[in-house]
N, C-alpha and C positions, 0 to 999 in steps of 0.2 A: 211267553214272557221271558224276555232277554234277564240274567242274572247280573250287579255289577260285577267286578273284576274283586277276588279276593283278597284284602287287604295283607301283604307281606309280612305285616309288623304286627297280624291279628295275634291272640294268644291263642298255641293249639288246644284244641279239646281236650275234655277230659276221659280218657280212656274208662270203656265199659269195665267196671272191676270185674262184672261176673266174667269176664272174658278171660281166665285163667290165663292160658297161653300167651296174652300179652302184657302179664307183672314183668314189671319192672324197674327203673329210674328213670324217671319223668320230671320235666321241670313244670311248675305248677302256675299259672297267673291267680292273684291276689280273687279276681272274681270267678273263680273257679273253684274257693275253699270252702263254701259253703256247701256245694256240690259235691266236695270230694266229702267232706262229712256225714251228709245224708248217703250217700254212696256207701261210705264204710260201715255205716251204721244199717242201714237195709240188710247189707250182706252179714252183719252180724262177725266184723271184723275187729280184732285189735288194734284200738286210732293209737298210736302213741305220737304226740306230737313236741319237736323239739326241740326248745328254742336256745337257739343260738346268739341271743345278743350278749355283745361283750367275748365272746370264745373266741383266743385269734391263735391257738395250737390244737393241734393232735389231742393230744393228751384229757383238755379240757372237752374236745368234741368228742369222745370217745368217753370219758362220766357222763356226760350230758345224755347220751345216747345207752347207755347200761342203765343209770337211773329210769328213764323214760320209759324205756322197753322193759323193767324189772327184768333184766337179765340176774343171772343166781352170780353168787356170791363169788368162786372159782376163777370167774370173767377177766381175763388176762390182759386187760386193756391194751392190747396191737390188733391191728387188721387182721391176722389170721385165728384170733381168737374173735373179733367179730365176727368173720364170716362163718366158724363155730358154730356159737349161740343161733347166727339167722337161720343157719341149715338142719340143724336141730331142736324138734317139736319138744323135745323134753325140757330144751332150756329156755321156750320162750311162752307167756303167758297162752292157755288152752283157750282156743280158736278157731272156727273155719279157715283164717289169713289174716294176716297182718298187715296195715298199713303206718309205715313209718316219715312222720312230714317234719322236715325241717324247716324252721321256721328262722326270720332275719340273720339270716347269714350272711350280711354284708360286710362286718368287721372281717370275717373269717375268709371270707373273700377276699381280703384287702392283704392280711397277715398271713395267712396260709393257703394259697390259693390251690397246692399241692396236695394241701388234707381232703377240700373237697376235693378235689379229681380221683385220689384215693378213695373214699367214702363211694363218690358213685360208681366207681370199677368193682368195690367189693361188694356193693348193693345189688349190682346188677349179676355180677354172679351169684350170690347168692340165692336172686331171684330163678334163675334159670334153673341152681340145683335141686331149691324146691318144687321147683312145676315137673320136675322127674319124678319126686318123691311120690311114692305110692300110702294114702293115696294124695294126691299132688294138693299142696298148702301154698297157695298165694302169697307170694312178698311183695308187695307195692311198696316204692320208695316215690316219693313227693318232695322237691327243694322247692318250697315257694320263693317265685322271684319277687323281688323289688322294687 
């Protein structure tokens, strides 16, 4: 049986969570959040999901994201105190892994398009230094699109 031709504009899959090795910063299609939920929730994961409508600075994506995640109190609100909290088991709700989803960030998109691109360079490192960690704690980052 001939397959058709894969659609370019399809949305990609949802990464296997239990697949350690590949946590990371993934953009998400709308009919895939149902799925990344049962997903998170199987694995017996931290969903903290984060919505972003209205947030068009740093500053306010970075409460929005300490809120969510009950990051502790100390929480230095810059990027390298995120990437802190994400790399450190002590300061982030007790879990097998974490999955962090950002939710309507189109304003933030429009107003700070630099934050997100920040936000996923520090996600995705941070994903990488927990899959080192012994023993290795899963960070999925999730920006649902659009």
């Amino acid at each position: 049986m001939t397959r058709p031709p894969e659609d370019a504009t399809a949305a990609p899959a949802l990464p296997d969570l239990a697949d350690h090795a590949r946590a990371g910063c993934y953009p998400l299609a709308p009919l895939h959040l149902a799925a990344l939920r049962d997903a998170a929730h199987r694995q017996r994961y931290h969903l903290a999901e984060i919505d972003c409508e209205g947030c068009t600075d740093k500053t306010q994506l970075l409460a929005l994201t300490a809120r969510q995640m009950r990051l502790p109190e100390y929480f230095g609100r810059n990027w390298d105190a995120l990437y802190d909290c994400l790399t450190d088991p002590a300061a982030l709700p007790i879990a097998p892994g974490h999955v962090l989803l950002f939710t309507r960030t189109q304003t933030l998109r429009q107003h700070a398009p630099e934050a997100l691109a920040t936000l996923r360079e520090v996600c995705a490192d941070a994903a990488e230094e927990a899959r080192a960690q012994m023993p290795p704690r899963p960070l999925w980052t999730f920006l649902l699109t659009d």
